[in-house]
Backbone as CSV, one residue per row, in Angstrom:
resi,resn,N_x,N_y,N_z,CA_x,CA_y,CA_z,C_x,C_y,C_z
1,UNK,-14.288,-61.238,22.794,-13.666,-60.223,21.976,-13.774,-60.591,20.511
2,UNK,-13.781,-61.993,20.318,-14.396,-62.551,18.871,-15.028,-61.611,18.036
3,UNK,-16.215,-61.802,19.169,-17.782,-60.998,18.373,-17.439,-59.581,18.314
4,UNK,-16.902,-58.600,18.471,-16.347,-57.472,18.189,-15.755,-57.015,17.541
5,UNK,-14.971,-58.003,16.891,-14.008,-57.845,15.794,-14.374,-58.290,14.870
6,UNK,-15.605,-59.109,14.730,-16.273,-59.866,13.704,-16.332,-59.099,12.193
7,UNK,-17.063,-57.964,12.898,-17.775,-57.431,11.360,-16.495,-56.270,11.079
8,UNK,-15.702,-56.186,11.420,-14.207,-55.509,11.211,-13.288,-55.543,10.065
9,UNK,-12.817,-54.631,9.126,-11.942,-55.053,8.375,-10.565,-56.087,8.181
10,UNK,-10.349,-55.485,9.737,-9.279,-56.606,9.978,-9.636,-57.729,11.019
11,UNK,-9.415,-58.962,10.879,-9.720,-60.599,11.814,-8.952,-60.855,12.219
12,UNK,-7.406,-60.114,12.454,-6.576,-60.242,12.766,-6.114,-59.549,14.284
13,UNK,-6.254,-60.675,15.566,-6.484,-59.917,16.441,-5.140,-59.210,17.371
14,UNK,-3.886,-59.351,16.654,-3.273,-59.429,17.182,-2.042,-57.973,16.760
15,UNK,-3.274,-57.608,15.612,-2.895,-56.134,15.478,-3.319,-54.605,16.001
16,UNK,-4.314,-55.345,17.058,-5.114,-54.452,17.849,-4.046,-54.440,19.239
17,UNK,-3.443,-55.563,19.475,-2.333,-56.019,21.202,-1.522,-55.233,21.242
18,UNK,-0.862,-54.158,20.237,0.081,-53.258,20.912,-0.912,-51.871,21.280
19,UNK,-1.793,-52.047,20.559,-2.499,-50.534,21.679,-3.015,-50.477,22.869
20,UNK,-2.305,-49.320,23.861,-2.470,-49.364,25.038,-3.627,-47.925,25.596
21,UNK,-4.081,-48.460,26.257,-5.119,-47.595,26.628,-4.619,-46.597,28.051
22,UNK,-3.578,-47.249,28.645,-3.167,-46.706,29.614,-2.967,-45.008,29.911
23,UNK,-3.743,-44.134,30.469,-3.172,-43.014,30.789,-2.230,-41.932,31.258
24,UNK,-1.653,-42.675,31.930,-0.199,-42.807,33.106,0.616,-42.308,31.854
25,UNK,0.515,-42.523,30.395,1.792,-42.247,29.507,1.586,-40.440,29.311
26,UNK,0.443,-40.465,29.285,0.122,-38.876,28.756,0.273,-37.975,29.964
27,UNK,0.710,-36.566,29.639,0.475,-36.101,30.728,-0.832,-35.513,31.386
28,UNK,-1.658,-35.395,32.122,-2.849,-35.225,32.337,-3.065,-33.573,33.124
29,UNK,-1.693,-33.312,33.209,-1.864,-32.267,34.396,-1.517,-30.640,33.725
30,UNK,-1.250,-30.778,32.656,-0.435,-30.052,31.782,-2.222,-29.173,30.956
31,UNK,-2.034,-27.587,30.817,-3.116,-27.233,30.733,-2.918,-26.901,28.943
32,UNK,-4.006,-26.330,27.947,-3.501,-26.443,26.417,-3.062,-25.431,26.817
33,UNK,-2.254,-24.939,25.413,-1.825,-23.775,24.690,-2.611,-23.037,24.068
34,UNK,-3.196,-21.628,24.839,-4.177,-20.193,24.480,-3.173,-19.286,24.069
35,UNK,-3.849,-19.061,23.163,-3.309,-17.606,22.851,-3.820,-16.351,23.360
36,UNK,-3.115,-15.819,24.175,-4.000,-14.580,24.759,-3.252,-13.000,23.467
37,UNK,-4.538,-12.372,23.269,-4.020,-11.232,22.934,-3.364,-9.819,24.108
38,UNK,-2.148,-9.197,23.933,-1.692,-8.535,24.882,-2.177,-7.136,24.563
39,UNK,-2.622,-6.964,23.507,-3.273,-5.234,23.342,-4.575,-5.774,22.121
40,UNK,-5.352,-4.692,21.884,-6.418,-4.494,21.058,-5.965,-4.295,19.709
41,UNK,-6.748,-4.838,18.507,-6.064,-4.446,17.324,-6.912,-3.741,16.900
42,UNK,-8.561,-3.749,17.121,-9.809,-3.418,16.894,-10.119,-4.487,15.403
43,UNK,-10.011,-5.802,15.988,-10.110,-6.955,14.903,-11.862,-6.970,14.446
44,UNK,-12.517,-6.398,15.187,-13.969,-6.252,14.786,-14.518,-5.274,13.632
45,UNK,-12.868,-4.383,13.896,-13.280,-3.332,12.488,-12.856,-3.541,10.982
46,UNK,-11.765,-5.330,11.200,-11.168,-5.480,10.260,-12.163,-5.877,9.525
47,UNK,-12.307,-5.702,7.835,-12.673,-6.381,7.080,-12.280,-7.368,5.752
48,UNK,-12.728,-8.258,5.715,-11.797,-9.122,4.430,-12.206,-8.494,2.830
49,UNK,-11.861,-8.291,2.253,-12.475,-8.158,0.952,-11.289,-9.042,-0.123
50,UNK,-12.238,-9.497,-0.816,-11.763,-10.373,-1.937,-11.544,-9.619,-3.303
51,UNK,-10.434,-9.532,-3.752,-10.122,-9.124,-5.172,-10.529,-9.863,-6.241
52,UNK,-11.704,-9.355,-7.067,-12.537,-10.401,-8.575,-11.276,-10.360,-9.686
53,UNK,-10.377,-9.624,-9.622,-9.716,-10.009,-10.646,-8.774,-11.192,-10.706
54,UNK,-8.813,-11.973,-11.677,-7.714,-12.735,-11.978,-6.569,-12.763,-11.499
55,UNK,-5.313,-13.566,-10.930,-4.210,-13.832,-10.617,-3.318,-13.377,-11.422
56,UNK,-3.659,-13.527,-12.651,-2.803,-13.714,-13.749,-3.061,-12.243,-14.415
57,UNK,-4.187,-11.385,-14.479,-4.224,-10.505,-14.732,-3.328,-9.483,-14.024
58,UNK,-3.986,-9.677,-12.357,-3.299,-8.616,-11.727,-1.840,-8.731,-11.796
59,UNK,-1.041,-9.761,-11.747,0.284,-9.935,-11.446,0.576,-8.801,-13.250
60,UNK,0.068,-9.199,-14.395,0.766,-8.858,-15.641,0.157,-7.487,-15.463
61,UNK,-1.093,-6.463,-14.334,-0.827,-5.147,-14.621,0.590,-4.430,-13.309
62,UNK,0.771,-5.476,-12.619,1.682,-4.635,-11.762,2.707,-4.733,-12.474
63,UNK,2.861,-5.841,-13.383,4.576,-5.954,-13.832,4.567,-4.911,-15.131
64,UNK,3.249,-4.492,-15.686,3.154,-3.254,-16.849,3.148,-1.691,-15.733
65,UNK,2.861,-1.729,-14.651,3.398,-0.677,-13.885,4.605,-0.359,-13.467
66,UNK,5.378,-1.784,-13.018,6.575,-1.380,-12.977,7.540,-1.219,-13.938
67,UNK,7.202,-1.482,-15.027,7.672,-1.645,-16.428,7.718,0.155,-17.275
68,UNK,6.538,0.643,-16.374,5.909,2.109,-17.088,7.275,3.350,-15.958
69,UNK,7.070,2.382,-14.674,7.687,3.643,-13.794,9.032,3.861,-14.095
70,UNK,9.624,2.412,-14.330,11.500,2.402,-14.597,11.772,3.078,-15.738
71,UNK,10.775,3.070,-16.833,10.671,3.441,-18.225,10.802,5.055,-18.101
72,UNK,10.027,5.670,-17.122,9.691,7.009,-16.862,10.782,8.022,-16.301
73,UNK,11.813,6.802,-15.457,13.379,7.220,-14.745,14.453,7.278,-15.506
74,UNK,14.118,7.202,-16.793,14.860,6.977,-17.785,15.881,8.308,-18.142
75,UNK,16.798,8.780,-18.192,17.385,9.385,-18.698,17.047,10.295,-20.414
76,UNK,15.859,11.439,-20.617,15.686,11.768,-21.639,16.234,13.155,-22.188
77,UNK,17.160,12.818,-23.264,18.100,14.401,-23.907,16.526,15.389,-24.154
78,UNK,16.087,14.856,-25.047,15.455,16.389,-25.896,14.634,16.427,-24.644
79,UNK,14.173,16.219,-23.558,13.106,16.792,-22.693,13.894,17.088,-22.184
80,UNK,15.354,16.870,-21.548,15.968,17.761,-20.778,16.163,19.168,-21.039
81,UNK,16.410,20.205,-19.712,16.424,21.074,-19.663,17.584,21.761,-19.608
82,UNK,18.364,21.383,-20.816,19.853,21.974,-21.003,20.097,22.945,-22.116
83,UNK,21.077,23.710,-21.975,21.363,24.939,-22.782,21.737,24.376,-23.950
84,UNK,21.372,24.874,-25.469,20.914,24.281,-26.742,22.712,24.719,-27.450
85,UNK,23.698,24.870,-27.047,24.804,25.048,-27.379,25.684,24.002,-27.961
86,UNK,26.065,24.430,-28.883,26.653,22.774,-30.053,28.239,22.961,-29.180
87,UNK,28.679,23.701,-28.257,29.870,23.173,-27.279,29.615,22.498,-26.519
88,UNK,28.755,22.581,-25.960,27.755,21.224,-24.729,27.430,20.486,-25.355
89,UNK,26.608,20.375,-26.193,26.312,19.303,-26.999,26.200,19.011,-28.311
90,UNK,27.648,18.629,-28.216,27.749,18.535,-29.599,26.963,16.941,-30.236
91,UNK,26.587,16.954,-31.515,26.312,15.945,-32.356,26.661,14.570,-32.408
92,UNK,26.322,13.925,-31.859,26.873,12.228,-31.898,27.212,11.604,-33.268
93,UNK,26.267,12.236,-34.236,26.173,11.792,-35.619,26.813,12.414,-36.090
94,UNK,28.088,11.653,-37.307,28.994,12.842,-38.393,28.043,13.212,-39.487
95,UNK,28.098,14.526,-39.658,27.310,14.701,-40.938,27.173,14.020,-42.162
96,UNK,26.309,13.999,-42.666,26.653,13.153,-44.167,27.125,13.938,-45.101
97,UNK,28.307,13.530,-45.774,29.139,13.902,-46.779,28.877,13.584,-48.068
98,UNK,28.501,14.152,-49.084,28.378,14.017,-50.738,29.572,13.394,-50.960
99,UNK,29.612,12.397,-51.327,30.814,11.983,-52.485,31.171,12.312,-53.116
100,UNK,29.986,13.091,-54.518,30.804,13.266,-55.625,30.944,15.115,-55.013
101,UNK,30.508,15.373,-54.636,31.130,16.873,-53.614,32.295,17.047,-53.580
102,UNK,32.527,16.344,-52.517,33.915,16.223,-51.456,35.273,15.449,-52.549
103,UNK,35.130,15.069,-53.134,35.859,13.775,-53.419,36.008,14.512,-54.981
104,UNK,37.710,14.907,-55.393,37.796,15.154,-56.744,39.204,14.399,-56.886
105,UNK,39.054,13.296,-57.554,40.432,12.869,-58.480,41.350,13.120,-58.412
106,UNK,42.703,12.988,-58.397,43.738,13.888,-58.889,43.996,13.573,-60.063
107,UNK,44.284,14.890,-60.748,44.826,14.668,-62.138,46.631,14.349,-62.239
């Protein structure tokens, strides 16, 4: 067993003595694990196709799509379709007032 181990990394023969060759440990009777398919998917019609664009591209146009659609759900006054009546809707903004207008001294 010398000459076998000779040209070996390891000369050390006594790190080879715990491996056992014995079969008796494994089970021998035991059949593998198949995967059977239970219906047809028609996997012959599938095809792979690879996307050329960038990772980094595609991710920053979906996040500018979803960015466009939420933008679009937006709540808009002047495109809404409401009756143009200053009792419905009145002015958020106070008018601007002249100073020297409005505003006289008392004598």
């Amino acid at each position: 067993m010398g000459d076998l181990l000779k040209e070996l990394p390891s000369f050390n023969q006594r790190n080879f003595s715990k491996y056992c060759t014995d079969s008796s440990s494994k089970p021998t009777n035991r059949r593998p694990v198949v995967y059977l398919p239970t219906k047809e998917d028609g996997a012959a019609e599938q095809v792979i196709v690879t996307d050329k664009a960038n990772i980094l591209l595609r991710y920053l146009h979906q996040q500018w799509e979803v960015k466009n659609t939420q933008s679009g759900k937006k709540r808009d006054v002047d495109s809404a379709d409401l009756p143009e009546t200053t009792e419905l809707n009145p002015s958020r903004k106070a008018k601007r007032l002249n100073y020297d207008e409005e505003y006289s001294p008392p004598d």
